[in-house]
N, C-alpha and C positions, 0 to 999 in steps of 0.2 A: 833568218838563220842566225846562230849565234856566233857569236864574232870570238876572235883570237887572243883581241887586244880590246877588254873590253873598259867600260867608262873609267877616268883617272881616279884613284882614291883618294882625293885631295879633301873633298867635303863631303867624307862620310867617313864619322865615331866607328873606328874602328877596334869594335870593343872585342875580348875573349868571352870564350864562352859562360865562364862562369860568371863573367861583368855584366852579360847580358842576362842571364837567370839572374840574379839580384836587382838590374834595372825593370825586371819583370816581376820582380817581389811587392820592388818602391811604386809598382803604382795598379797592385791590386792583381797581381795575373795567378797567384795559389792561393784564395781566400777557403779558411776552414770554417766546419759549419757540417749542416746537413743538407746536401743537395741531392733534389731525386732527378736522374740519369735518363736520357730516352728510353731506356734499356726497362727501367721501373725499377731498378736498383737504384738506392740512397750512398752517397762517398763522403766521407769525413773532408775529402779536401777535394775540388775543384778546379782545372787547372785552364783559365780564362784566358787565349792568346787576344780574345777581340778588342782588349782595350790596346794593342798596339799603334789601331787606327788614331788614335788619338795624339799618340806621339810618333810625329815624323822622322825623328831623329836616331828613335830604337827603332821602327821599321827598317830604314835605311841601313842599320846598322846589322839586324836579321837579314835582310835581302842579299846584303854583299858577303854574310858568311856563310851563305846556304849557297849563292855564288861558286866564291873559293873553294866551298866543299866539292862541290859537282867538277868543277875543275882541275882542281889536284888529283880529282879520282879516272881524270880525262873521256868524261863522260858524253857524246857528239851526239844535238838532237838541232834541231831545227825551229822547233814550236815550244813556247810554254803553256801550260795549264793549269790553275788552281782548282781544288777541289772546293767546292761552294758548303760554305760560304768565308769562314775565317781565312783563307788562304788565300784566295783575290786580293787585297792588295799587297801580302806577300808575294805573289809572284807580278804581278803590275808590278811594283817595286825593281823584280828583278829583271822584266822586260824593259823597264829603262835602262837603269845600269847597264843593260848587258847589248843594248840594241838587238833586241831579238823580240820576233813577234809573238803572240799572243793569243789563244782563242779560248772562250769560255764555255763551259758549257752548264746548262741550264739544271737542276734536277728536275724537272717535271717539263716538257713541251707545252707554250702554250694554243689555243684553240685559235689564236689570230696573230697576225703578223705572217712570219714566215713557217711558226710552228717547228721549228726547227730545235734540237736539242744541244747542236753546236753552232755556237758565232764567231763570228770571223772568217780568214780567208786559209784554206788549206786546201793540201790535193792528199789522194792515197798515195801512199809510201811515205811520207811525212815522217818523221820520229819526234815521237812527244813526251819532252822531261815533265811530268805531273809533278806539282809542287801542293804541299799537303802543311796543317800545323800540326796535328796530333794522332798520331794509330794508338791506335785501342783496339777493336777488332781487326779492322782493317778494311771493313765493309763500304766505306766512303771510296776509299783509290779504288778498291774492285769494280763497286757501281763504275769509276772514270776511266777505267780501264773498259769495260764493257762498251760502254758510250764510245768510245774513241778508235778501238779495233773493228766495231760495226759499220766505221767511216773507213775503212781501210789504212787506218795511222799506224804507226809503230810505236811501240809502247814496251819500251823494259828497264826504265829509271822511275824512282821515287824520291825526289828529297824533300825531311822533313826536319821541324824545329826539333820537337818531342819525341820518344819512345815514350805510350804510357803503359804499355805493355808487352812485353816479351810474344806474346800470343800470336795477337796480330802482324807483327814483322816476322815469324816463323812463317806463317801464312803465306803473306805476300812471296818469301824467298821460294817455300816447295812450289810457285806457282810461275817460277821462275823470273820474279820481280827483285831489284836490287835495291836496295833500302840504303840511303845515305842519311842519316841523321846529326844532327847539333849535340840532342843530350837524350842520356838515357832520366826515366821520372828518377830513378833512384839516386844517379847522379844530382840531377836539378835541388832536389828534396835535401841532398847532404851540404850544398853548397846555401842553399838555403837557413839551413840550424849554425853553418859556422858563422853566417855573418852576425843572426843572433837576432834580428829582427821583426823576422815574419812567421819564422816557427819553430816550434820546439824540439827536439829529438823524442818526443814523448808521442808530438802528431803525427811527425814521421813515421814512425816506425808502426802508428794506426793506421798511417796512409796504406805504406807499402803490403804491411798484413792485408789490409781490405783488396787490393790489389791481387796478393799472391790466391786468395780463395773466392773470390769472383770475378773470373775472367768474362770478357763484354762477349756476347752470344751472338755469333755470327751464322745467318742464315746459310745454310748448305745448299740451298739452290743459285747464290749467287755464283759459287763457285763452278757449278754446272754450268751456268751461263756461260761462264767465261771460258770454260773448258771445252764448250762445244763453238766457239770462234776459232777458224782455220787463223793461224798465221802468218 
C-alpha cells in the first residue's frame, strides 16, 4: 500500500520538468528522422522513453516526479502497474521510493507456468495507480485497464511522463480515467528548440503538424471491452 511519508529525497536529482525533457534530449529520447509507427504511419520525430533504463539517475529523477504528481493531486491506490513494456521500470522505480507494492502484467499469457496475465500478489477491490510513459491512442492503459478490472481491481488513475497526443487523454477522461501527466509533446518539443540542441523550431512545428492530422487509431472494440466490465 502506499505510504504517507514516502522515501527521503536526499539521493534523488530532483530535477524540473523541463530539466528533465532536455536530460531526455542529451541522451537520445526525440531523435528525427523517419520512423515507421506500429500503427504503419511514418513520424518525423520519435519520442524514445527506453533509453532511461540506462540512466539511473534520470529514472530516479522521472519516478519521484510522477511520485509528487500523484500526490499533490492526492491520489490513494494501494498497487502500482506499469504498462509493458517502457513503463516497468518507471513504475519499479516508484515502487521503491514509494514502498508500495507492485504487480505486472503480461501482454500475452503464457502456455506454461502459471499462464496467468497478472503477477504478483493482489486481492479484488485492490486500487491500481497504472503508470504509463506515453499516450498516443490510448489503447495500451485501456488493454491494463481491461486486464486488471477482469481481476476485480480498481482502476481510475493514470500517470504518465508524455502527452503525445491530445486524442488519447480525451479518450481515457470520457472513459472516466484521470490522467496525471509530466508534459504535454508540445510542451516537451518547445523546451526542447529553446535550449537549441536537439531541434529546431522548423521540426517542431513538422512534428506537432504530423501529429495534429494523424491521430494513432484506436480500435473501438477495446473500448467495448472495457465498457462491458461492471465496476
Amino acid at each position: 500500500m502506499a505510504t504517507e511519508e514516502w522515501t527521503s529525497t536526499k539521493n534523488v536529482n530532483q530535477l524540473t520538468v523541463k530539466e528533465m525533457v532536455i536530460r531526455l534530449g542529451e541522451i537520445g529520447g526525440f531523435p528525427t528522422g523517419d520512423f515507421l509507427l506500429q500503427s504503419g504511419e511514418r513520424t518525423p520525430l520519435y519520442v524514445n522513453l527506453r533509453k532511461i533504463v540506462s540512466h539511473p539517475s534520470l529514472l530516479m529523477s522521472i519516478a519521484h516526479a510522477m511520485l509528487r504528481k500523484i500526490k499533490e493531486a492526492g491520489v490513494q491506490y494501494d498497487l502500482l502497474v506499469g504498462v509493458p513494456m517502457t513503463a516497468l521500470p518507471i513504475a519499479t522505480m516508484m515502487s521503491v521510493l514509494d514502498n508500495c507494492g507492485m504487480i505486472m502484467r503480461r501482454k500475452h499469457a503464457k502456455d506454461h507456468g502459471t499462464g496467468k496475465l497478472l503477477e504478483g500478489n493482489y486481492s479484488p477491490g485492490q486500487r491500481v495507480l497504472i503508470v504509463e510513459d506515453v499516450v498516443a491512442s490510448g489503447a495500451s492503459v485501456i488493454e491494463t485497464i481491461i486486464t486488471l478490472r477482469r481481476e476485480g481491481l480498481v482502476v481510475n488513475d493514470v500517470v504518465l511522463v508524455l502527452e503525445r497526443q491530445p486524442y488519447g487523454i480525451k479518450t481515457l477522461t470520457d472513459l472516466g480515467i484521470k490522467v496525471h501527466s509530466l508534459v504535454t509533446f508540445a510542451d516537451a518539443l518547445n523546451y526542447l528548440v529553446e535550449d537549441g540542441r536537439f531541434l529546431t523550431a522548423e521540426k517542431r512545428d513538422e512534428a506537432l503538424e504530423w501529429d495534429k492530422k494523424r491521430p494513432v487509431p484506436l480500435d473501438p472494440k477495446l473500448v467495448e471491452q472495457l465498457k462491458a466490465i461492471p465496476v
